[in-house]
N, C-alpha and C positions, 0 to 999 in steps of 0.2 A: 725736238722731242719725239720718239720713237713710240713706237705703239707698248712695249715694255714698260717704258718707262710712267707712260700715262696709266697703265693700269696699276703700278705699285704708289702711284698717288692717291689711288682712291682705297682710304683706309677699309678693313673691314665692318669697321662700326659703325661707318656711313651706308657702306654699302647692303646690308641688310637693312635697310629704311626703304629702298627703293625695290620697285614693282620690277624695272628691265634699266638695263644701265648700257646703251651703246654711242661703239666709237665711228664716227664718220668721216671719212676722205674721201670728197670729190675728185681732188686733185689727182688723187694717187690711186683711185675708184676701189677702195677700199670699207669694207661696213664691217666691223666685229662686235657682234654681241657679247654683253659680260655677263656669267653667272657667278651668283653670291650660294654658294653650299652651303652655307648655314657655320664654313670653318674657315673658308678661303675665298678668295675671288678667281674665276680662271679664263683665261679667252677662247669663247667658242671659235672654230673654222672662222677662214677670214670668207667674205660674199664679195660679191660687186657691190659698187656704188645703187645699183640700182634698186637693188631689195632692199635701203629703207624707203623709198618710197613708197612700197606695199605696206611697211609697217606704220607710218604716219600716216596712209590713208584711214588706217582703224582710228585716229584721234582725230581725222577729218582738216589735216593738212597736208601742207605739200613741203619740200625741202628747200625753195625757193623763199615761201612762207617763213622759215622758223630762218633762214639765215639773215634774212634784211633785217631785222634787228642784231646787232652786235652780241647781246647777253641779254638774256631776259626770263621771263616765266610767262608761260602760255596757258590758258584754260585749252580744255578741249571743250570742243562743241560738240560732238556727238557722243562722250563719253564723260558727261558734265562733273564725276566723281575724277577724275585724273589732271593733273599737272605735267607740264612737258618744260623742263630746267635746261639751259643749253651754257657750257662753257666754249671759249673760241681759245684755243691750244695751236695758233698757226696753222700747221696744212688737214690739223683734227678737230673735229667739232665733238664734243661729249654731251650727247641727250641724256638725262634724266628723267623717268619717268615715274611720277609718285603718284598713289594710289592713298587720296586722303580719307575719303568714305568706304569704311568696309562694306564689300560687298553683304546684301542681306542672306541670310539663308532661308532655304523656303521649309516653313515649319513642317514636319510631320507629324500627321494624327495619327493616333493610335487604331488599330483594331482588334479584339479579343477573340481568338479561335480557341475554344473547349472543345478536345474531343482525345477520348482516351488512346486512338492509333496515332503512333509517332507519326506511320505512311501521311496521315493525313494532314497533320501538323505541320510536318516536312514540307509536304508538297505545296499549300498552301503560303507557310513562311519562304519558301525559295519565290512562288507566284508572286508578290507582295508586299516583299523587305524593301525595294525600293523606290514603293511609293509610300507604303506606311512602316511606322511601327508595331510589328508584329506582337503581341505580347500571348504568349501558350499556355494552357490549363490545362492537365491529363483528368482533370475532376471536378464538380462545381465548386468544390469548398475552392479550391484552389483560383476558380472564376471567378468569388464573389469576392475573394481577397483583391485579386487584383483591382476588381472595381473599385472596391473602398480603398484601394491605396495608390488611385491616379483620378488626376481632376476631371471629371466628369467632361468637361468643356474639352477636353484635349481627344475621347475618345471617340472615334466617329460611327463605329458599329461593334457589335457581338456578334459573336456565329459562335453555334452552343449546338453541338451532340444529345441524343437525348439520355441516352443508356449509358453511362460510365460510371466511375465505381465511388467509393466513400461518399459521397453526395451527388445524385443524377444531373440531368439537364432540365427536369421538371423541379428540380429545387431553386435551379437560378430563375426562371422562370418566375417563381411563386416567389423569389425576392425582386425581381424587376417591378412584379405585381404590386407586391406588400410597400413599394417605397415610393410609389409612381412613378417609374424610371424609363419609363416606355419613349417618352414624349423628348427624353431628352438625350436616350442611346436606343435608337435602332436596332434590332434585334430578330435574325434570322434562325433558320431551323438546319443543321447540317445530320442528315439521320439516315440510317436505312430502312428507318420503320415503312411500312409500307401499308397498314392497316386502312382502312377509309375511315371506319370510327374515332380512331385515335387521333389521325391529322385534323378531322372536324373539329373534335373538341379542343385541342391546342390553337385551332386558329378562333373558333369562337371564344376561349376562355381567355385567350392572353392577345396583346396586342403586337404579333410579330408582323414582321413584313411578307416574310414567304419560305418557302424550306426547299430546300436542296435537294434531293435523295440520291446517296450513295448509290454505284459508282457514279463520277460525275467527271467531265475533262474541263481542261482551261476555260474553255471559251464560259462554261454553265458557270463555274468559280466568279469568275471575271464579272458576268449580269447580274450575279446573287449578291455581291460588292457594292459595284455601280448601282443597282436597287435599292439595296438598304442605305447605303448612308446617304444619298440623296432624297430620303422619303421624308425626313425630318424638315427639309431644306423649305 
């Protein structure tokens, strides 16, 4: 049996079950990986014999290892979520590799940027997006919707402008205040106010973490983050 012929063996409705599907000949020092597209099966480039041994070292075997048993199913040990299936096809060995525990995904928190400059929003959600979920308000009304319309527990800080339009940054404020929400979302200041009177009274009246002041670069973004949502912790 030919390396063609082995690969039109293996149906496509088996072979989407499986995480990598390759073929091995020692004899012939031959390794071909099989990808499953999602519509066919097809055979990548043929390797040497010796690059699966790179690949079963990631399962923490060796190819001596999986061939002294005839046909079998193997645990892996260092990758305790995977299975290694072997058929014995004469001068080709056929590994299966199945992936029975989905990998977990690692949850994203939420963060809430209010502030009526797109610049800022932008800059911020490009900063961001790939550690949290961004979620945007050009206005408070807009900020306190989002709040009342995601689980409180999911959201890990606000950063709220003071001055934007149809409803301020001193109105979400005064609802964090009104519902006691302080304690439970972290809440920074992103402004360009610059007043000393004005920042006293917001830090004495309300319980935020700290404020930003416009312009600001990565690095001040990045501390005013790392700040607030570990102040709760």
């Amino acid at each position: 049996m030919n390396i063609n012929e082995i690969v039109k063996n293996i149906p496509n409705a088996i072979a989407k079950y499986f995480k990598h599907i390759y073929i091995v000949s020692k004899s012939r020092n031959e390794f071909y990986s099989i990808d499953y597209s999602g519509s066919k099966t097809k055979v990548e480039p043929k390797k040497e014999f010796k690059e699966i041994e790179n690949v079963l070292s990631n399962y923490n075997k060796s190819w001596e290892s999986i061939v002294n048993t005839k046909k079998g199913i193997y645990t892996s040990d260092k990758h305790g979520d995977d299975l290694i299936l072997m058929d014995d096809l004469g001068d080709y060995r056929v590994l299966y590799l199945i992936n029975l525990i989905p990998k977990k995904e690692t949850k994203k928190y939420k963060i809430i940027v209010a502030d009526d400059s797109t610049i800022i929003t932008k800059f911020l959600y490009k900063l961001f997006k790939d550690q949290y979920d961004v979620l945007i308000a050009h206005n408070g009304k807009d900020a306190i919707n989002l709040i009342e319309g995601n689980d409180l527990k999911d959201i890990a800080g606000c950063f709220i402008d003071l001055n934007m339009p149809i409803s301020t940054g001193y109105d979400v404020l005064d609802y964090f205040k009104k519902n006691n929400l302080f304690k439970t979302i972290p809440v920074s200041i992103i402004s360009g106010e610059d007043d000393v009177d004005t920042i006293s009274k917001i830090t004495i009246e309300y319980d935020v973490v700290d404020m930003l002041r416009k312009p600001f670069d990565q690095t001040a973004a990045r501390d005013l983050v790392t700040k607030t949502i570990n102040f709760n912790k």
